[in-house]
MIMARLUM-813812 format. One record per residue (C-alpha): x, y, z; residue in one letter. Coordinates in steps of 0.25 Angstrom, whole numbers, padded with zeros to 4 digits, always signed. Layout:
<rs>
XYZA;...
</rs>
This chain:
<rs>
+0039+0076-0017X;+0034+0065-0025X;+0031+0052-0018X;+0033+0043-0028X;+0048+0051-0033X;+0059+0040-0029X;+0072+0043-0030X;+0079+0029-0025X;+0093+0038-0020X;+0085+0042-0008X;+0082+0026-0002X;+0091+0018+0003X;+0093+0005-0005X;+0089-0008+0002X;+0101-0013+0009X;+0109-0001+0007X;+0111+0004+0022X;+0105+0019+0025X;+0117+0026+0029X;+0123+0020+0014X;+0113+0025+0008X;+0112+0039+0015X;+0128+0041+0010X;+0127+0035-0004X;+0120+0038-0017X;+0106+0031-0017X;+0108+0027-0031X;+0121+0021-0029X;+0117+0013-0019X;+0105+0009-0027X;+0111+0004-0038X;+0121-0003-0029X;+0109-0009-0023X;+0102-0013-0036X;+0115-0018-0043X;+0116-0020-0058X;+0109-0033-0060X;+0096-0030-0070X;+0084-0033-0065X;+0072-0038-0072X;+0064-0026-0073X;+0052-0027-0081X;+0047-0014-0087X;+0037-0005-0080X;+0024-0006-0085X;+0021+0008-0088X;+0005+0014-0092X;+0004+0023-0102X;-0007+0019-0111X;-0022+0027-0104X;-0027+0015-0106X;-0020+0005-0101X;-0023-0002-0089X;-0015-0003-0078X;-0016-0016-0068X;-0015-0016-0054X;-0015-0026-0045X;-0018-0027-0031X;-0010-0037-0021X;-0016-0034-0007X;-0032-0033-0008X;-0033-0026+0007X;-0036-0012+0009X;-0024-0005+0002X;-0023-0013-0009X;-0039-0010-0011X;-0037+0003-0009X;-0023+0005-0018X;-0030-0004-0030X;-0040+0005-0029X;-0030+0019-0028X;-0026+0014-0040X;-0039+0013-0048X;-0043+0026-0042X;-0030+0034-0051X;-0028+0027-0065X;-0039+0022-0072X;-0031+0012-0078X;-0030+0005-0068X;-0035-0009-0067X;-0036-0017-0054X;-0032-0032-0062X;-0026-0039-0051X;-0028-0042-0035X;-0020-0050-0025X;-0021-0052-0009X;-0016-0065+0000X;-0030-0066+0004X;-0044-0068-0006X;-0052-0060+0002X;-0045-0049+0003X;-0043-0050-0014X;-0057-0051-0015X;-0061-0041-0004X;-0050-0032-0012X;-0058-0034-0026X;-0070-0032-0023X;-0068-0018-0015X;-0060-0015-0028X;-0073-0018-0035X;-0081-0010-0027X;-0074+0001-0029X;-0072+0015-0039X;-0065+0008-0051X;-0071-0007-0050X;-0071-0005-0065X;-0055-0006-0064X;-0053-0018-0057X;-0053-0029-0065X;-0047-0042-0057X;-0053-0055-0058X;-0052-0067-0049X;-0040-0071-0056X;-0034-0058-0054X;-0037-0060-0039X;-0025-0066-0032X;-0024-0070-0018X;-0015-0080-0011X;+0001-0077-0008X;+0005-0075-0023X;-0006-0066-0026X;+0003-0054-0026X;+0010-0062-0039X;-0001-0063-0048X;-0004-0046-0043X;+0008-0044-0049X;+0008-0052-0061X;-0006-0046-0067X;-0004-0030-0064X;+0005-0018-0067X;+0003-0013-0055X;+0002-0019-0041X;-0003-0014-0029X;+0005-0023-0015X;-0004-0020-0005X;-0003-0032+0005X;+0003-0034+0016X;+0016-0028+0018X;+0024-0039+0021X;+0021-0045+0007X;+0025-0033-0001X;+0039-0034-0003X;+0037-0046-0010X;+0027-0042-0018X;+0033-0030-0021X;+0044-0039-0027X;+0035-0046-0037X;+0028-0035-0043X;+0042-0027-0046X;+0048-0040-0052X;+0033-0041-0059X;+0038-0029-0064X;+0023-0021-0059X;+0021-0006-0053X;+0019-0007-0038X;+0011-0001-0027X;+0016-0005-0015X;+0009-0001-0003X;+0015+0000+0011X;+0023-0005+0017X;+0031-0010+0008X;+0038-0023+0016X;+0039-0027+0033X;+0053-0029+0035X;+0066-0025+0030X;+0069-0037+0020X;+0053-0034+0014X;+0058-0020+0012X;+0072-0022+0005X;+0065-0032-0006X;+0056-0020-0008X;+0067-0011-0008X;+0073-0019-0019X;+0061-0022-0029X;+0058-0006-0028X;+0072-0004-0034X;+0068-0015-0044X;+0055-0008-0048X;+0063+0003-0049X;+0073-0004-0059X;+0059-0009-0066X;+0053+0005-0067X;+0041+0001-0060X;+0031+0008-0050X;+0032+0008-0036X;+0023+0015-0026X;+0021+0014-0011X;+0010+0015-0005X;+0017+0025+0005X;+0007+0034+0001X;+0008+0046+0008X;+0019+0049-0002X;+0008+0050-0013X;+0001+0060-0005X;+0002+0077-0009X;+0001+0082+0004X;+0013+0072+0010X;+0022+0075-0003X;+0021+0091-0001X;+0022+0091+0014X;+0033+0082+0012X;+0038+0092+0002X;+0039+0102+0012X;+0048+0094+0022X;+0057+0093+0010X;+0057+0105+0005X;+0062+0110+0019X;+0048+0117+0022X;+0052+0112+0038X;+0067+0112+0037X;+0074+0101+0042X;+0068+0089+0047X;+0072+0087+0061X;+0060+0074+0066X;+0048+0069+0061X;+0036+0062+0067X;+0026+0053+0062X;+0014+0045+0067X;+0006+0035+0063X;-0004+0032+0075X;-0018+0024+0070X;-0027+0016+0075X;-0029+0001+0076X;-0032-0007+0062X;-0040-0020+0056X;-0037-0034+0060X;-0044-0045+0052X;-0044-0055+0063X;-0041-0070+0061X;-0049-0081+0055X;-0050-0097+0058X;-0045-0101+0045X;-0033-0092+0044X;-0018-0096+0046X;-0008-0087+0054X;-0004-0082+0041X;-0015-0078+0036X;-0018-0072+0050X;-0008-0063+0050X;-0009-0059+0035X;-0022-0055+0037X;-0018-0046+0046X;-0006-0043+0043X;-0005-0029+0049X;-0002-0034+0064X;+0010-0043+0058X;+0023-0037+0057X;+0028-0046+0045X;+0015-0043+0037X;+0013-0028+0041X;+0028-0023+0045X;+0019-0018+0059X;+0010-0004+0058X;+0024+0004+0058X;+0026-0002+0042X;+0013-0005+0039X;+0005+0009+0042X;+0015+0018+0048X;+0024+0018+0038X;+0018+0030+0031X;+0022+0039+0041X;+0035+0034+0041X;+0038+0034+0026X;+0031+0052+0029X;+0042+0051+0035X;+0050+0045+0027X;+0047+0051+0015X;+0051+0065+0024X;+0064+0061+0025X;+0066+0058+0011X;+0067+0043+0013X;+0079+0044+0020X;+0078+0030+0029X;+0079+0033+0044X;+0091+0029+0051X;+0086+0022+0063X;+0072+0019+0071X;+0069+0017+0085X;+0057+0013+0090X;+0046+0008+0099X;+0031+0002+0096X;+0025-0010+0103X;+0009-0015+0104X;+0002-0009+0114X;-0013-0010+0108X;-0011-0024+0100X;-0009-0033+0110X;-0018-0044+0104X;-0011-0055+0097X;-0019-0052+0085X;-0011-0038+0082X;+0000-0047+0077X;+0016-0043+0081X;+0016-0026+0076X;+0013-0015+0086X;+0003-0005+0088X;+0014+0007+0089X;+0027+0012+0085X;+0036+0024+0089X;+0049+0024+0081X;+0059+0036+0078X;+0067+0035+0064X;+0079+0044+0066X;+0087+0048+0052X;+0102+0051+0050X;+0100+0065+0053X;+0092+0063+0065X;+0080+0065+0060X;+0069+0057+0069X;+0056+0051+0064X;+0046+0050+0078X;+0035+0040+0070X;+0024+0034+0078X;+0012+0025+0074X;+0003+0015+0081X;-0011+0006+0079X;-0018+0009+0091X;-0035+0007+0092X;-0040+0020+0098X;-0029+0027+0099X;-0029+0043+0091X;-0021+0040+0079X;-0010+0052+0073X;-0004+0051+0058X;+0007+0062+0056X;+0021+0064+0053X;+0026+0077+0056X;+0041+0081+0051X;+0047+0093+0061X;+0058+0101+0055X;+0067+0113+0057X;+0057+0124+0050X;+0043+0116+0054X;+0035+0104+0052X;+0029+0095+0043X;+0017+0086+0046X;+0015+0078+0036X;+0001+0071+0039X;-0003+0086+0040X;+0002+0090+0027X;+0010+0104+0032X;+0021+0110+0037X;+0021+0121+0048X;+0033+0128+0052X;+0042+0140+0043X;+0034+0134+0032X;+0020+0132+0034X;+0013+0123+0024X;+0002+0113+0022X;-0003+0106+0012X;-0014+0112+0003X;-0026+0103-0002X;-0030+0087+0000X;-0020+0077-0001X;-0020+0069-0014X;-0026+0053-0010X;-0010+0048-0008X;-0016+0033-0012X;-0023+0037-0025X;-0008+0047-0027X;+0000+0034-0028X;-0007+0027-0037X;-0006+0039-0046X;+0007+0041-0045X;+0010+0025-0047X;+0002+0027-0059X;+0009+0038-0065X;+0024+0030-0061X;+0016+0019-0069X;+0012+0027-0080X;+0026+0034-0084X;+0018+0047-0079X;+0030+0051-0068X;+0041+0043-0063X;+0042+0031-0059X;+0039+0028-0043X;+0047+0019-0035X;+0042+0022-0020X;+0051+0010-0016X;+0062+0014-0008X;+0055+0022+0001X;+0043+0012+0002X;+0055+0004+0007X;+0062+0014+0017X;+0048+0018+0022X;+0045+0003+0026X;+0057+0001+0032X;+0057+0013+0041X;+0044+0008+0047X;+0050-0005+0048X;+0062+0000+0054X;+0052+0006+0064X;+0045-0006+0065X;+0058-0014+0070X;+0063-0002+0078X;+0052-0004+0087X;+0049-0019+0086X;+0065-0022+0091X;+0065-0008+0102X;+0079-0004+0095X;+0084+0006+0084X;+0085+0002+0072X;+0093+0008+0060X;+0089+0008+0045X;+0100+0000+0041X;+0097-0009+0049X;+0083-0009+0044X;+0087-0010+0031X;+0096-0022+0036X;+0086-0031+0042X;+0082-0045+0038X;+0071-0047+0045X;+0061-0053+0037X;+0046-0053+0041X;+0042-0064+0031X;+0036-0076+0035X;+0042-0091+0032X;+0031-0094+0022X;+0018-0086+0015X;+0007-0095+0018X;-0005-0097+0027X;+0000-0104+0039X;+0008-0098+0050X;+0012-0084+0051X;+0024-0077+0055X;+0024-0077+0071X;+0019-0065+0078X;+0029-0059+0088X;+0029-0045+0093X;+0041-0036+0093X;+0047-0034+0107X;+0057-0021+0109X;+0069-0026+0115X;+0067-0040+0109X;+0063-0041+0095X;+0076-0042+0086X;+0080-0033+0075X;+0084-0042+0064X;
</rs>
C-alpha cells in the first residue's frame, strides 16, 4: 500500500454525516460538498530543472520542525532552507543555529530578515518559499494550513492537524482546495512512510489473517519536558510555552502523541471513520496545577458499523514500564503491527531494516513535487485520524458515548477570544458526568 495513494471516495466529506457517506458514492458527495464555484487556484509549482532550488521554510523552530527542516536537506540536494518562522525569538534563533551546526549548513541560507517571529510569522514563511514545513503548536495549524494553500505552497504538515472539530473541518476543506490546485500534501503521520508498516499492513489486507474481528492498540510512555514559568511572561505566553498540558493548544496527549496508534489503526480499517467511542482517562500522576487541564491516561473503545472494536490505551506516567503496540486479531491469525509479522495460517515477518519513515516522507513529498509520481493529498485521513482521537478525547473528557456524527457535528471551539500576550484561556479540568458535550 502506498501511503501517500489518496483516493478521496474512501473519506467522508466535512459535513457529510458517516452513515451518508458509507451508503453513497464518495465522489458524489464530494463534488456536492465542493460545489461548482471556481476557486482561485494558482498553479503548482513543480521542479524539474536539477538544478533548480527548491525553498523551504520552517514555521515552528522547536524540535520537529528542526528535525523536519532538516529530513528535508538530508534527501534532495536542492533544497534550500530560505526561510524561518516561530512565535517566540529564542526559539527562531535556537532553531537557526542548530540548523547551522548541522550536515548541510552549506544549504541554509536564511538571514535575519528571513527570520520571523511574532503572531504573523507564519505569513511572511509562506510568502517566501515553495514549500512549507507547519510544525507549531497544533492548535495553530488549521489556520495556517489555510494560508499556504491559498498562497498556493506544497505543505508539510506535521501532527496533528487541528484540536477540535471546527479546526478539523477548515482543514478538511482547504485539503480539498489543494487538491483542486494540484499541490502537495503530506502529514507528518509518518508511520505511513515506513516499509515495514506498509507490508504488514499489506498483509491484513490482503486476507493474510482473514477477517478482522478486534484490534488493540497501546501507546503507554513516560512523563515529558515542562519549561517552567518566568516573572516576566504573561498567562498567554505561559501556557504557549508549554503548550502540551493545555487542551486548546495541544488537543491533550490522546491528539497530540497517541494519535499514531490510532491512525495504525486507522489506516487497518481503510479509513473507514468509527461509528462510536466510549471512554474513560482522568489525572492520576499530574495533580500539580502546573500540568494544565489534559490527563495523564485514557482507555477508550472505538466500535465500527460491523462491530469491529478498537481497545486503545495510552498514558504519561513518570516511572511507570512503557508499551507501544497495536496488534489486529483475526479469523486466520494475528498481526502485530509494531512487531512487523503475522503469526497464524500464515506466518510472516518482515525481512530487513525499516527505511527511516521521517527522511521517506520527505522523499516522497519531493517526488509529488517534482512530477516524479502522483500527486499526494494525505488530507482526508489526516482529518479523520485527528478526529478519531478527538472523538476519544471527548468521550472520555464528558463520561458518555459519543458517535462520529456527532463529532463531525460539533461546534465546539477551543480558540481563545484574542491572539495576544495577556490573559489565557482559563484552565478547567474535564469531570465525567459533568463536563458538557457541545
Amino acid at each position: 500500500m502506498d501511503p501517500g495513494s489518496q483516493d478521496s471516495s474512501t473519506h467522508p466529506p466535512s459535513g457529510i454525516d458517516r452513515r451518508t457517506f458509507l451508503s453513497a458514492s464518495g465522489g458524489a458527495l464530494a463534488a456536492a460538498a465542493i460545489g461548482t464555484t471556481a476557486l482561485d487556484a494558482l498553479p503548482s509549482l513543480v521542479h524539474n530543472s536539477s538544478d533548480e532550488t527548491i525553498r523551504v521554510g520552517l514555521v515552528g523552530c522547536g524540535g520537529r520542525g528542526t528535525g523536519a527542516a532538516t529530513n528535508a536537506l538530508n534527501v534532495e540536494p536542492r533544497v534550500k532552507i530560505v526561510a524561518l518562522g516561530d512565535l517566540f525569538a529564542d526559539r527562531l534563533e535556537s532553531s537557526h543555529k542548530d540548523l547551522l551546526e548541522g550536515d548541510h549548513a552549506d544549504r541554509v541560507d536564511v538571514p535575519e530578515e528571513m527570520r520571523f517571529s511574532g503572531w504573523d510569522n507564519f505569513e511572511k514563511v509562506i510568502d517566501n518559499c515553495d514549500v512549507v514545513i507547519l510544525a507549531t503548536t497544533p492548535h495553530f495549524r488549521p489556520e495556517q494550513i489555510e494560508k499556504a494553500v491559498a498562497a498556493g505552497k506544497h505543505i508539510f504538515a506535521e501532527k496533528p492537524i487541528a484540536t477540535d472539530a471546527p479546526g478539523v473541518a477548515r482543514v478538511r476543506q482547504a485539503a480539498r482546495i489543494a487538491d483542486q490546485k494540484g499541490l502537495t500534501l503530506v502529514s507528518g503521520l509518518c508511520y505511513r512512510y515506513q516499509d515495514s508498516k506498509q507490508q504488514t499492513i499489506d498483509r491484513v489486507h490482503d486476507g493474510s489473517i482473514g477477517d478482522i474481528v478486534t484490534l488493540q492498540c497501546t501507546y503507554n510512555t513516560g512523563g515529558l519536558w515542562h519549561r517552567g514559568r518566568k516573572d516576566e511572561w504573561s498567562e498567554m505566553e505561559y501556557q504557549i510555552r508549554n503548550w502540551y498540558y493545555f487542551n486548546w493548544l495541544s488537543g491533550d496527549h490522546i491528539t497530540e502523541q497517541s494519535i499514531h496508534s490510532i491512525d495504525k489503526m486507522m489506516w487497518v480499517m481503510k479509513d473507514t471513520p468509527p461509528a462510536k467511542c466510549t471512554a474513560s482517562g482522568g489525572r492520576a500522576c499530574r495533580t500539580d496545577e502546573k500540568w494544565g487541564d489534559i490527563y495523564d491516561h485514557f482507555n477508550c473503545v472505538f466500535e465500527w458499523d460491523n462491530g469491529t472494536k478498537l481497545f486503545h490505551s495510552c498514558r504519561q506516567w513518570s516511572g511507570a514500564d512503557g508499551d507501544v503496540s497495536d496488534y489486529v486479531f483475526g479469523t486466520r491469525g494475528t498481526a502485530a503491527i509494531q512487531r512487523h509479522r503475522v503469526d497464524g495460517e500464515v506466518n510472516w515477518r518482515f525481512d530487513g531494516s525499516p527505511n527511516d519513515m521521517y527522511d521517506a516522507e520527505w522523499i516522497e513529498l519531493f517526488r509529488s513535487v517534482k512530477g516524479e509520481r502522483d500527486r499526494i493529498n494525505n488530507g482526508e485521513y489526516m482529518c479523520n485520524s485527528t478526529l478519531a482521537a478527538i472523538l476519544g478525547r471527548t468521550a472520555a473528557y464528558t463520561g458518555k458515548t459519543i458517535t462520529w456524527d456527532e463529532m463531525v457535528k460539533s461546534e465546539l471551539d477551543l480558540s481563545p477570544p484574542a491572539y495576544e500576550f495577556g490573559p489565557a484561556p482559563v484552565v478547567e479540568i474535564a469531570r465525567p458526568g459533568t463536563t458538557k458535550f457541545s
